[in-house]
ZADO-1210 file (C-alpha; in nm, 4 decimals, padded with zeros to 6 digits):
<atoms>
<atom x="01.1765" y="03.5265" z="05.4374" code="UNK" pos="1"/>
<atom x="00.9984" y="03.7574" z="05.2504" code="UNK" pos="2"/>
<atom x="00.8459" y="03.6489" z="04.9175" code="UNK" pos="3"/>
<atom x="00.9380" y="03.9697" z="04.7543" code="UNK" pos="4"/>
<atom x="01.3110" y="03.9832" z="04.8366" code="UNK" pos="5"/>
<atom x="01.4088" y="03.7803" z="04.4921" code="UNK" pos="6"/>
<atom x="01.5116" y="03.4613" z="04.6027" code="UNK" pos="7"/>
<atom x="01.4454" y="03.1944" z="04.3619" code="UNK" pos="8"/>
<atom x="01.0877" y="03.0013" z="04.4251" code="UNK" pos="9"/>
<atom x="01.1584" y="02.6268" z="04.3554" code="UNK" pos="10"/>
<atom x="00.8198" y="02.4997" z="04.2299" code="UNK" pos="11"/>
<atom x="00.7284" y="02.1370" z="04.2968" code="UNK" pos="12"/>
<atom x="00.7045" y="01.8916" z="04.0203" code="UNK" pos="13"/>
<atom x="00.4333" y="01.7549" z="03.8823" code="UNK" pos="14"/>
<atom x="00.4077" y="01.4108" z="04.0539" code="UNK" pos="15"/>
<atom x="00.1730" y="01.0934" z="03.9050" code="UNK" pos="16"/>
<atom x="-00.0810" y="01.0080" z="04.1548" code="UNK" pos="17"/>
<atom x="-00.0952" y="00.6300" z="04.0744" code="UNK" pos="18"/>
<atom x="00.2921" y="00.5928" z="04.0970" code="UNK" pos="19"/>
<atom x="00.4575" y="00.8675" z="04.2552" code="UNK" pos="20"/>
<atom x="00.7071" y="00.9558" z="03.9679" code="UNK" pos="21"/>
<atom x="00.7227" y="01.2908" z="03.8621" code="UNK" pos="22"/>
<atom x="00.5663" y="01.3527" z="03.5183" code="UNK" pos="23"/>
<atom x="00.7583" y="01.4474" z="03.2805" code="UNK" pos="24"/>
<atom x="00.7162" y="01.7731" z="03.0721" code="UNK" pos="25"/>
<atom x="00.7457" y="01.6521" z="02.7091" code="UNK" pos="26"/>
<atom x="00.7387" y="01.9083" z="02.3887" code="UNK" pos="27"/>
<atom x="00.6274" y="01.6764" z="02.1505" code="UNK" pos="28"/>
<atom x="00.4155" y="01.8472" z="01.8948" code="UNK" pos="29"/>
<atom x="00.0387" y="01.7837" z="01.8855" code="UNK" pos="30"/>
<atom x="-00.0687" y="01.5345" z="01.5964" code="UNK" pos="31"/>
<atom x="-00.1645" y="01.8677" z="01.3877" code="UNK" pos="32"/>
<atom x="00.1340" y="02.0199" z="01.4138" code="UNK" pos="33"/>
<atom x="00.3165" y="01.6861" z="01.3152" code="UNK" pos="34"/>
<atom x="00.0523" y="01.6434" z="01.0390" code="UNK" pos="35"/>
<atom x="00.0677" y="01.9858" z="00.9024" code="UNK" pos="36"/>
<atom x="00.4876" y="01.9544" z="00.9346" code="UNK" pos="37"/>
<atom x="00.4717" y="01.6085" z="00.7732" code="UNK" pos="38"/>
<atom x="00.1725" y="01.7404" z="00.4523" code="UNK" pos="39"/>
<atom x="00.4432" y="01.9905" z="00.3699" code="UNK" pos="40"/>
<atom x="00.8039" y="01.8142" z="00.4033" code="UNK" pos="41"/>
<atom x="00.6017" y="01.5914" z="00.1888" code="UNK" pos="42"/>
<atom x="00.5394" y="01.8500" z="-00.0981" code="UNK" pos="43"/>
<atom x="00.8725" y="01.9735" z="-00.1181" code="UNK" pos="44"/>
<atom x="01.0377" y="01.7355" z="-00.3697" code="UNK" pos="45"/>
<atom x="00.6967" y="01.7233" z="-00.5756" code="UNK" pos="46"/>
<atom x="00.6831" y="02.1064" z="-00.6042" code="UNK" pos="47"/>
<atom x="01.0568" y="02.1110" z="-00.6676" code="UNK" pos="48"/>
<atom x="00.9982" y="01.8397" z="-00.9514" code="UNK" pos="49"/>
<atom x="00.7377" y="02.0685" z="-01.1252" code="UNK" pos="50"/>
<atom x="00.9265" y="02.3892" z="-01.0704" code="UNK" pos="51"/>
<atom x="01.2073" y="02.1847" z="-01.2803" code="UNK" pos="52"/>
<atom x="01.0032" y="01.9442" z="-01.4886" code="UNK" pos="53"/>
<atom x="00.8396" y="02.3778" z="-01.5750" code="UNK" pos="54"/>
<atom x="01.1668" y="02.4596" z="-01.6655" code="UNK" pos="55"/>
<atom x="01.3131" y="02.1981" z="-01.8749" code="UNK" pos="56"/>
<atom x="00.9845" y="02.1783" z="-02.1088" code="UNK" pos="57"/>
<atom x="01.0228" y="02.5844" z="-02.1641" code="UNK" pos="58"/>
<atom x="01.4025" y="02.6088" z="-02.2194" code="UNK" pos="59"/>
<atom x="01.3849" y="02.4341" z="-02.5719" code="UNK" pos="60"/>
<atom x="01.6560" y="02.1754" z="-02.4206" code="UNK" pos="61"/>
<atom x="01.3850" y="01.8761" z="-02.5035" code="UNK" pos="62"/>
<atom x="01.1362" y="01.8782" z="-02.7532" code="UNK" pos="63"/>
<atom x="00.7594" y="01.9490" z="-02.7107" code="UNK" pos="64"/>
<atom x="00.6571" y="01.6143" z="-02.8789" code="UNK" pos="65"/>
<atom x="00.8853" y="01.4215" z="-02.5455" code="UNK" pos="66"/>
<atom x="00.8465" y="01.6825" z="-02.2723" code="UNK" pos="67"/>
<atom x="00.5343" y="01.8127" z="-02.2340" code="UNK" pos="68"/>
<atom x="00.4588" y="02.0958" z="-02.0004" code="UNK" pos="69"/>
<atom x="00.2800" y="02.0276" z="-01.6761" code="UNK" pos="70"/>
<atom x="00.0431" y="02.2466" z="-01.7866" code="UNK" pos="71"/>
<atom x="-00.0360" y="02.0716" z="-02.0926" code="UNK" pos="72"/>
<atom x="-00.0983" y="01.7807" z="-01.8721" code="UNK" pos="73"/>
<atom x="-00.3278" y="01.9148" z="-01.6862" code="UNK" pos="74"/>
<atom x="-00.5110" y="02.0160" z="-01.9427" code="UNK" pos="75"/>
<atom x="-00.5118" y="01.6784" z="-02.0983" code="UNK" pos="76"/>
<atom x="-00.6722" y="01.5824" z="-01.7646" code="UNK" pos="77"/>
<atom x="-00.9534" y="01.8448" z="-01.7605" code="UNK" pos="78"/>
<atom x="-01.0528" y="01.7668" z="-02.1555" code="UNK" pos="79"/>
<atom x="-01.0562" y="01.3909" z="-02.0784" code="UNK" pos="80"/>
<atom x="-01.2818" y="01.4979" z="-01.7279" code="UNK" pos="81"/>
<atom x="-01.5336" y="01.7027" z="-01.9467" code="UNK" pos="82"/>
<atom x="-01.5645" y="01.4436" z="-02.1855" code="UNK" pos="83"/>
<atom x="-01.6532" y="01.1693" z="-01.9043" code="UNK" pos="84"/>
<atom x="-01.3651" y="00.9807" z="-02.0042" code="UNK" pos="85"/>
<atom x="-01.0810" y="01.0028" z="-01.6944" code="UNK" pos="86"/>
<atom x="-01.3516" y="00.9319" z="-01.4297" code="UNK" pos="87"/>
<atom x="-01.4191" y="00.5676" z="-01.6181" code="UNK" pos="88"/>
<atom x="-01.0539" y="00.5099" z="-01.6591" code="UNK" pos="89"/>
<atom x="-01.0166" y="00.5722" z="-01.3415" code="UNK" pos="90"/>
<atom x="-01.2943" y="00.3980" z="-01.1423" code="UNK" pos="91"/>
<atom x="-01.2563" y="00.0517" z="-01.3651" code="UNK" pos="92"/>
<atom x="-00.8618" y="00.0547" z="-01.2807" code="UNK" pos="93"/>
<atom x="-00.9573" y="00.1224" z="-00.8991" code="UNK" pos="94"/>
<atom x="-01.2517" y="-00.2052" z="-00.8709" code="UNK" pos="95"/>
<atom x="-01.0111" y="-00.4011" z="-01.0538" code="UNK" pos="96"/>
<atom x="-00.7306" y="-00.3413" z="-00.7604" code="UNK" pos="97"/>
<atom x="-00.9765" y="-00.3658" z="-00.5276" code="UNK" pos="98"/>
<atom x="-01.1475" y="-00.6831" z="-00.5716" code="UNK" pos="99"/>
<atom x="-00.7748" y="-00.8451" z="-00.7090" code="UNK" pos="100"/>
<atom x="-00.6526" y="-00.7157" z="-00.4022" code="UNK" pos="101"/>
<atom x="-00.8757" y="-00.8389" z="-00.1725" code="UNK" pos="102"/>
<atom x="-00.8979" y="-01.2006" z="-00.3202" code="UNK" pos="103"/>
<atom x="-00.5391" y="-01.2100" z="-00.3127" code="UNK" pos="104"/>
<atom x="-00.5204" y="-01.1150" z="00.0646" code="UNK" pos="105"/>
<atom x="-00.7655" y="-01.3302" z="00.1719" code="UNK" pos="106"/>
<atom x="-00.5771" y="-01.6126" z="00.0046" code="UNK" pos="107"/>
<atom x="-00.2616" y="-01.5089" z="00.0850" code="UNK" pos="108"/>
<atom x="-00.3452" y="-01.4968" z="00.4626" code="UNK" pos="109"/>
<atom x="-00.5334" y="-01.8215" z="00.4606" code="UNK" pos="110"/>
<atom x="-00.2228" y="-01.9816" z="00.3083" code="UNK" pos="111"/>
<atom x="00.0533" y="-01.8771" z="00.4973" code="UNK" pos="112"/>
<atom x="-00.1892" y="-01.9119" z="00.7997" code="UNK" pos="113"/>
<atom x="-00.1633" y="-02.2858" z="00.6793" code="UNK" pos="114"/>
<atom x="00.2332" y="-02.3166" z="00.5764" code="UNK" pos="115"/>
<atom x="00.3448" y="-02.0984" z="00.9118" code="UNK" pos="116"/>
<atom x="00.2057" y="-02.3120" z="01.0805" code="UNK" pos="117"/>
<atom x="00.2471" y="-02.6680" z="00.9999" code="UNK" pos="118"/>
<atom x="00.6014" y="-02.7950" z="00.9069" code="UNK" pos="119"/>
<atom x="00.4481" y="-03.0508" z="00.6825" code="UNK" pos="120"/>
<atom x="00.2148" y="-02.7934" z="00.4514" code="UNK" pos="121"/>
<atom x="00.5298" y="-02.5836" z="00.4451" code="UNK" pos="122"/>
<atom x="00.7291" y="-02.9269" z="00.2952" code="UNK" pos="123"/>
<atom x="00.4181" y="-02.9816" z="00.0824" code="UNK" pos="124"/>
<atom x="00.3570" y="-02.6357" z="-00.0800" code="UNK" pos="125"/>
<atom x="00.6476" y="-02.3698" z="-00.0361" code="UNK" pos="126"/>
<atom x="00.8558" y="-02.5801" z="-00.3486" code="UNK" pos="127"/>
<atom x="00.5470" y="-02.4980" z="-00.5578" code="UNK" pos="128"/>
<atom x="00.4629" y="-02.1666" z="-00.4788" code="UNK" pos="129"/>
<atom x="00.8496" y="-02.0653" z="-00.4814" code="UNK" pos="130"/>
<atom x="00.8656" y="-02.1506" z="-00.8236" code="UNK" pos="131"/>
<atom x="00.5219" y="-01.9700" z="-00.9318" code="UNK" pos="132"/>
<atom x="00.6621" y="-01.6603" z="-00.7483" code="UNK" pos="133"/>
<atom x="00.9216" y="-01.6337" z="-00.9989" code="UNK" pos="134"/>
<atom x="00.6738" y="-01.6347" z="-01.2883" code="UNK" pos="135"/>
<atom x="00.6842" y="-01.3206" z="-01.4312" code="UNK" pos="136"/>
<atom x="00.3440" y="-01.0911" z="-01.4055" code="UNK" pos="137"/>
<atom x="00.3135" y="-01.0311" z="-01.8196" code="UNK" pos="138"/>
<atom x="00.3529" y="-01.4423" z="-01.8425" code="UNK" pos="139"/>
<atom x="00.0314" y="-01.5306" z="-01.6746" code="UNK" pos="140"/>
<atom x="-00.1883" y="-01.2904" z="-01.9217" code="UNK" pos="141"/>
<atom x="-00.1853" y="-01.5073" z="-02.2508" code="UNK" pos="142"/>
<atom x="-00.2963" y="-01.8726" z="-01.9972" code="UNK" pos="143"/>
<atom x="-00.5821" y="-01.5979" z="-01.8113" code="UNK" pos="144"/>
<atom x="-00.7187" y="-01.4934" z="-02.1050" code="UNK" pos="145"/>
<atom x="-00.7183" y="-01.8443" z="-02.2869" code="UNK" pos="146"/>
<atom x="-00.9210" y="-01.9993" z="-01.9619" code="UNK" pos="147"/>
<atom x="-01.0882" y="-01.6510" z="-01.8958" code="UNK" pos="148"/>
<atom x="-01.1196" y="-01.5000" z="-02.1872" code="UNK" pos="149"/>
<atom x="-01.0182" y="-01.1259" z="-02.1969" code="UNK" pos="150"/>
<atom x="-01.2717" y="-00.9886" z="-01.9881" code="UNK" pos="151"/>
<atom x="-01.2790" y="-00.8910" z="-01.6084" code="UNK" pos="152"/>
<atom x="-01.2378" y="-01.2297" z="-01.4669" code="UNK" pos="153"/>
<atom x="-00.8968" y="-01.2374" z="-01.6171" code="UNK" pos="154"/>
<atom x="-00.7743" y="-00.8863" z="-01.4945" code="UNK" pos="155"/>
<atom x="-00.8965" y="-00.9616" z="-01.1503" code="UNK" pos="156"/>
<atom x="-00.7382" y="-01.2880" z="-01.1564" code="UNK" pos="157"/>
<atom x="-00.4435" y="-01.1680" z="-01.2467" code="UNK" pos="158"/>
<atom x="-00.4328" y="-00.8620" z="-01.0172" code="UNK" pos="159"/>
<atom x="-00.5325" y="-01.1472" z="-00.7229" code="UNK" pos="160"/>
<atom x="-00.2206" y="-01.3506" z="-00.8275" code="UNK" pos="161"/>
<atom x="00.0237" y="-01.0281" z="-00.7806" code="UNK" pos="162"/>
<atom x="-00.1256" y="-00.9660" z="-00.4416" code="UNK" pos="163"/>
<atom x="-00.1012" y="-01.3371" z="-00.3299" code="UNK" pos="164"/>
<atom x="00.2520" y="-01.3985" z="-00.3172" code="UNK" pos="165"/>
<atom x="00.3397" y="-01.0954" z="-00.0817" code="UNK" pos="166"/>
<atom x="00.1292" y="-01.1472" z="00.1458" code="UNK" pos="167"/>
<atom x="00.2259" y="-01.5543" z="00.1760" code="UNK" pos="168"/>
<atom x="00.5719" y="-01.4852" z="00.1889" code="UNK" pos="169"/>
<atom x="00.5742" y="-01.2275" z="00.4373" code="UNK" pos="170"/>
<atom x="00.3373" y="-01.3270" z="00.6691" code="UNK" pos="171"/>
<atom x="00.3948" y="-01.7578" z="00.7037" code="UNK" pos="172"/>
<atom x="00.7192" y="-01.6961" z="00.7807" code="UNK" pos="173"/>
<atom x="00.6575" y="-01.4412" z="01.0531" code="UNK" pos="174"/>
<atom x="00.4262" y="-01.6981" z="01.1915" code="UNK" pos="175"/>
<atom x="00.6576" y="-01.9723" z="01.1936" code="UNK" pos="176"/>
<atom x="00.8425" y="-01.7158" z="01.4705" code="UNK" pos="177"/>
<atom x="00.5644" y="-01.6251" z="01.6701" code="UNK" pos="178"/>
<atom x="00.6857" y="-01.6251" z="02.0591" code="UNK" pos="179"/>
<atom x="00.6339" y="-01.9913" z="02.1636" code="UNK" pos="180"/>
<atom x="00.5788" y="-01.8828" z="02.5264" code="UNK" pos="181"/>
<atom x="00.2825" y="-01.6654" z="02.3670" code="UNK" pos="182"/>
<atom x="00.1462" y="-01.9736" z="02.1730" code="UNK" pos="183"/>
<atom x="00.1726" y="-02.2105" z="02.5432" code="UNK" pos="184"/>
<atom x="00.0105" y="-01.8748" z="02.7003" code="UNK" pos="185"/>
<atom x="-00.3238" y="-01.8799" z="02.4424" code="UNK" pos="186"/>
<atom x="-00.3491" y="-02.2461" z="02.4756" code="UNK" pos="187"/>
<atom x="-00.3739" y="-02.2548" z="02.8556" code="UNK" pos="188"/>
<atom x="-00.6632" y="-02.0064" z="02.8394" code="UNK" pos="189"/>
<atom x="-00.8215" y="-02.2803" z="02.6081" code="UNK" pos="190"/>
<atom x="-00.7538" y="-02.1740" z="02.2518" code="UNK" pos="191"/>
<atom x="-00.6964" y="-02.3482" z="01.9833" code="UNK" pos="192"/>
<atom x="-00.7081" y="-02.4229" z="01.6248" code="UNK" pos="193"/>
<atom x="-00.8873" y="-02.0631" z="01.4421" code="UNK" pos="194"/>
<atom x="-00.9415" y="-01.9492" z="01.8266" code="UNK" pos="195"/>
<atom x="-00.5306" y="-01.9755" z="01.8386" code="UNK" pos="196"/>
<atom x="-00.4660" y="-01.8344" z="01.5105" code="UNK" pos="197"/>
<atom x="-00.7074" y="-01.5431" z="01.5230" code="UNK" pos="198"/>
<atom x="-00.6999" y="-01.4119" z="01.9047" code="UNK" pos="199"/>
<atom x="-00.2963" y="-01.4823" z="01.9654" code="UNK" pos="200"/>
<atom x="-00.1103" y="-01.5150" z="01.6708" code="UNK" pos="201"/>
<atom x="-00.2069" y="-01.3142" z="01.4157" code="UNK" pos="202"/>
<atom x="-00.2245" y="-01.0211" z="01.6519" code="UNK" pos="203"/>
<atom x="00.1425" y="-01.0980" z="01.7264" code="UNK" pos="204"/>
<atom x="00.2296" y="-01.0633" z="01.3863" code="UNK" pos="205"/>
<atom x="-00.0087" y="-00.7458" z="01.2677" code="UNK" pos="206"/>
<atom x="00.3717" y="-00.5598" z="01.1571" code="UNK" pos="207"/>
<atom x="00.4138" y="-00.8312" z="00.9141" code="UNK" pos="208"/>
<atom x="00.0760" y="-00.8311" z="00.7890" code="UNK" pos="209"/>
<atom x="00.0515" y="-00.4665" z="00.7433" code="UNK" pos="210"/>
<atom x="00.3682" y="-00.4805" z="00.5444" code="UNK" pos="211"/>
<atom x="00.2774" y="-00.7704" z="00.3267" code="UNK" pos="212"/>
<atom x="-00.0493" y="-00.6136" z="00.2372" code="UNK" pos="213"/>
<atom x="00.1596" y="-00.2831" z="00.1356" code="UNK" pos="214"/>
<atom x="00.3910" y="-00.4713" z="-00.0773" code="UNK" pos="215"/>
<atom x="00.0537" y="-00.6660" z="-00.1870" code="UNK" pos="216"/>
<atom x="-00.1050" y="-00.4061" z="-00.2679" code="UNK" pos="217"/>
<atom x="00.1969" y="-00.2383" z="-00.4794" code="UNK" pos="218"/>
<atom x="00.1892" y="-00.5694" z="-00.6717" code="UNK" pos="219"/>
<atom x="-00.1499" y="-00.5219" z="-00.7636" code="UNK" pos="220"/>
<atom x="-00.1284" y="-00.2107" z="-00.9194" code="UNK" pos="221"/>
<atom x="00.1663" y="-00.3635" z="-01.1248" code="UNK" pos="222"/>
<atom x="-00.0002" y="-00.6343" z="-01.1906" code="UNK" pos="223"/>
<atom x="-00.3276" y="-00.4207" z="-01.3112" code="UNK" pos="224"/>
<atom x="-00.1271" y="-00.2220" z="-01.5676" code="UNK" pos="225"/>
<atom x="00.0211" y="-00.5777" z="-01.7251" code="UNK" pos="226"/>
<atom x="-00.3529" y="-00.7363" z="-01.7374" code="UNK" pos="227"/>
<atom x="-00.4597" y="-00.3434" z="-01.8765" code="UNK" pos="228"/>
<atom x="-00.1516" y="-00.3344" z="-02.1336" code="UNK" pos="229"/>
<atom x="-00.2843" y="-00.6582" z="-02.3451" code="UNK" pos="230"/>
<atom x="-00.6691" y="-00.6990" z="-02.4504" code="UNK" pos="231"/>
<atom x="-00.8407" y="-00.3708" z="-02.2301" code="UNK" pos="232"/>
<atom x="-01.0940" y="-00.1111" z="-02.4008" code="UNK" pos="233"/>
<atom x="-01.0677" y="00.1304" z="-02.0930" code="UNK" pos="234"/>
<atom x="-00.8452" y="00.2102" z="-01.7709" code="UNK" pos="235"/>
<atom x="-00.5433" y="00.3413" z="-01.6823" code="UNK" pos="236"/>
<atom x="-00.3310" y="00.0648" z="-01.8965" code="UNK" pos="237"/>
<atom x="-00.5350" y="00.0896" z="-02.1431" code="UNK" pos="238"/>
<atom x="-00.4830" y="00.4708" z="-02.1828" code="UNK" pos="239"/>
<atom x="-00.1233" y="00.4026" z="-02.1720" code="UNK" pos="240"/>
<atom x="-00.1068" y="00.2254" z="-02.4444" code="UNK" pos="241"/>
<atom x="-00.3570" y="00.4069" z="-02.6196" code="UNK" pos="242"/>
<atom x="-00.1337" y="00.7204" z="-02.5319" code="UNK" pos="243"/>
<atom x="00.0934" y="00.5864" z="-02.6924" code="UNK" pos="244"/>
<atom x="00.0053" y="00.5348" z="-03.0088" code="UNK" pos="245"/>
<atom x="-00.1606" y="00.8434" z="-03.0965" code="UNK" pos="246"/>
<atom x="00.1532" y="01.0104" z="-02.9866" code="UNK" pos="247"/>
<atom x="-00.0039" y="01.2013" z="-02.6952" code="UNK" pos="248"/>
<atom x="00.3203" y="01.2182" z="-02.4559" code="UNK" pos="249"/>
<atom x="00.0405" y="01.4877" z="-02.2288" code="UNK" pos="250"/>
<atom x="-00.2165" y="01.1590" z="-02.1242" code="UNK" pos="251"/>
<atom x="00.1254" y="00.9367" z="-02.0624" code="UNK" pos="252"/>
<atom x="00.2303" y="01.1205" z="-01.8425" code="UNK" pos="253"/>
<atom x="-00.0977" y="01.2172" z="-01.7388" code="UNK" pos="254"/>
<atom x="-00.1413" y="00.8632" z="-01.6511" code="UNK" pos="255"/>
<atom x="00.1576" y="00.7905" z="-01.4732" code="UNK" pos="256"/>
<atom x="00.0770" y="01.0802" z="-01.2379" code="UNK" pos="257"/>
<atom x="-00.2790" y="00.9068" z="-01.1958" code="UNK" pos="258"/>
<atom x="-00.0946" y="00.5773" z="-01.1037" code="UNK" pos="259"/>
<atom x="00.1030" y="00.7147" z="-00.8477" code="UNK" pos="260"/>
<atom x="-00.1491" y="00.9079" z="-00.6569" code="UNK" pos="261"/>
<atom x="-00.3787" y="00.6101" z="-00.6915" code="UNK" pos="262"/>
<atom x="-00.1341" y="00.3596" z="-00.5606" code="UNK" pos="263"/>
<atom x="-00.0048" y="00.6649" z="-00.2472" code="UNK" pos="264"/>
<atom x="-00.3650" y="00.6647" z="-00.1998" code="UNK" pos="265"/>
<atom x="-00.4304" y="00.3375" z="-00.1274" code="UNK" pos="266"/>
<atom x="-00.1129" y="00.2904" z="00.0964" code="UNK" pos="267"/>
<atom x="-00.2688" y="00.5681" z="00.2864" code="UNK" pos="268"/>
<atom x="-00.6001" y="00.3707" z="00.3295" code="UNK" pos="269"/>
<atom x="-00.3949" y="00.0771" z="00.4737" code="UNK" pos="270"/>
<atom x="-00.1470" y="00.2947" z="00.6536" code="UNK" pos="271"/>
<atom x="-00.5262" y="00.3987" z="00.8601" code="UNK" pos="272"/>
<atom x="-00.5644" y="00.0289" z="00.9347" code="UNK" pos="273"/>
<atom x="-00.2381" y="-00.0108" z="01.0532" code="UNK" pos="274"/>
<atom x="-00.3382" y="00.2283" z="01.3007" code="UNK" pos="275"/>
<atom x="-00.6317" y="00.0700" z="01.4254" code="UNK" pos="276"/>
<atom x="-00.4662" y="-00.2870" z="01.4188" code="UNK" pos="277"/>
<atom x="-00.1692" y="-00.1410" z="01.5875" code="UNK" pos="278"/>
<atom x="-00.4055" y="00.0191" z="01.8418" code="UNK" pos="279"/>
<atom x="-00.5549" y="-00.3234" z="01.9322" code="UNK" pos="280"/>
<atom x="-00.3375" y="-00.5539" z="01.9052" code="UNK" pos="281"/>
<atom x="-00.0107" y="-00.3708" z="01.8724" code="UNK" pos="282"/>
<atom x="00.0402" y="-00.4083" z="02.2722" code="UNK" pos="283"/>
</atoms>
């Protein structure tokens, strides 16, 4: 038959050399394309809010002195920039999450390594740490700075203590359901004890870690602006307050803004390890 005569050509499929299954053509979009889909889906409801939040503080339906413009809050951020003043704010707020953050984690993973794993430690200390879980963040500042003083100890502390209890609760009891077939699998390639824990069954449980240090890391941004709120002479608390009493509604809300981009920020930075866990040990 002639190849000209416009009969339909029936191409073969692709075929996988290993197993002999055709491949299959997928139009998934490359990870730019989901990226660049995902950056601006993502700015939608953020422009929209300004568009409106624009509106509102020009139409004369709020005040001035408890609506600023965005514009005036921007330019509450570039005087406090020239003057050197945002970038300390800024910087003492972010080491104070940091360390508080990562002394809570620690902790917080050593712990409910501990309690997940022996029914007896769980008998011994879940009672006690149930009932400091419920202690509210602000109640803890007046015993830190009595035994700390009001200085960076106590902030850190304090900042620690809000990322602790996440990361316990989430995490021991996701280890208490680790796959006992997994557990009998580690220990008959000889591990044990830390070996156990650290090659088999904290991997197993990297979707509960990654949340708990989310939520932990929430916490201690929470927990910074309490410790910032009472006895702080700079960061972002600190300018909230201070904000407030001078009656400068621009830096308040300048400083929310600051918080949230700080704490997206730093959910981002942990949403990159999730990745890399997830990479290693998610299969």
């Amino acid at each position: 038959m002639s190849l000209n005569s416009g009969t339909p050509v029936l191409e073969r499929p692709l075929v996988d050399d290993a197993t002999g299954a055709p491949v299959p053509v997928t139009s998934e979009p490359r990870p730019r394309r989901r990226w660049v889909r995902a950056t601006v889906l993502g700015a939608v409801i953020p422009i929209a809010v300004i568009v409106l939040w624009q509106a509102i503080a020009t139409s004369g339906l709020v005040p001035s002195y408890r609506l600023p413009t965005p514009l005036s809050v921007w330019a509450a951020g570039v005087d406090l920039y020239e003057r050197g003043v945002l970038y300390q704010h800024i910087a003492i707020s972010t080491q104070r999450v940091l360390l508080g953050f990562g002394i809570g984690a620690i902790v917080g993973l050593a712990l409910a390594s501990i309690v997940g794993l022996s029914a007896r430690a769980s008998e011994l200390f879940a009672p006690t740490l149930g009932a400091l879980r419920a202690v509210p963040s602000l109640a803890w500042v007046p015993l830190l700075g009595l035994y700390l003083g009001l200085n960076e100890d106590s902030k850190v502390a304090l900042v620690a203590i809000g990322a602790f209890f996440p990361v316990y609760t989430t995490v021991a009891p996701a280890l208490r359901h680790v796959d006992a077939h997994l557990v009998e699998l580690g220990r008959s390639y000889g591990y044990s004890g830390p070996a156990l824990l650290s090659l088999v069954q904290l991997p197993a449980v990297v979707p509960a870690v990654i949340s708990s240090l989310r939520l932990a890391l929430a916490q201690a941004w929470l927990f910074l602006v309490a410790g910032e709120l009472l006895g702080a002479s700079l960061g972002l608390g600190f300018l909230l307050v201070d904000s407030q009493q001078n009656g400068r509604i621009d830096r308040l809300f300048l400083t929310i803004i600051l918080l949230g981009i700080l704490g997206k920020g730093t959910d981002s930075a942990v949403g990159l390890l999730e990745r890399f866990l997830l990479k290693r040990w998610g299969s």
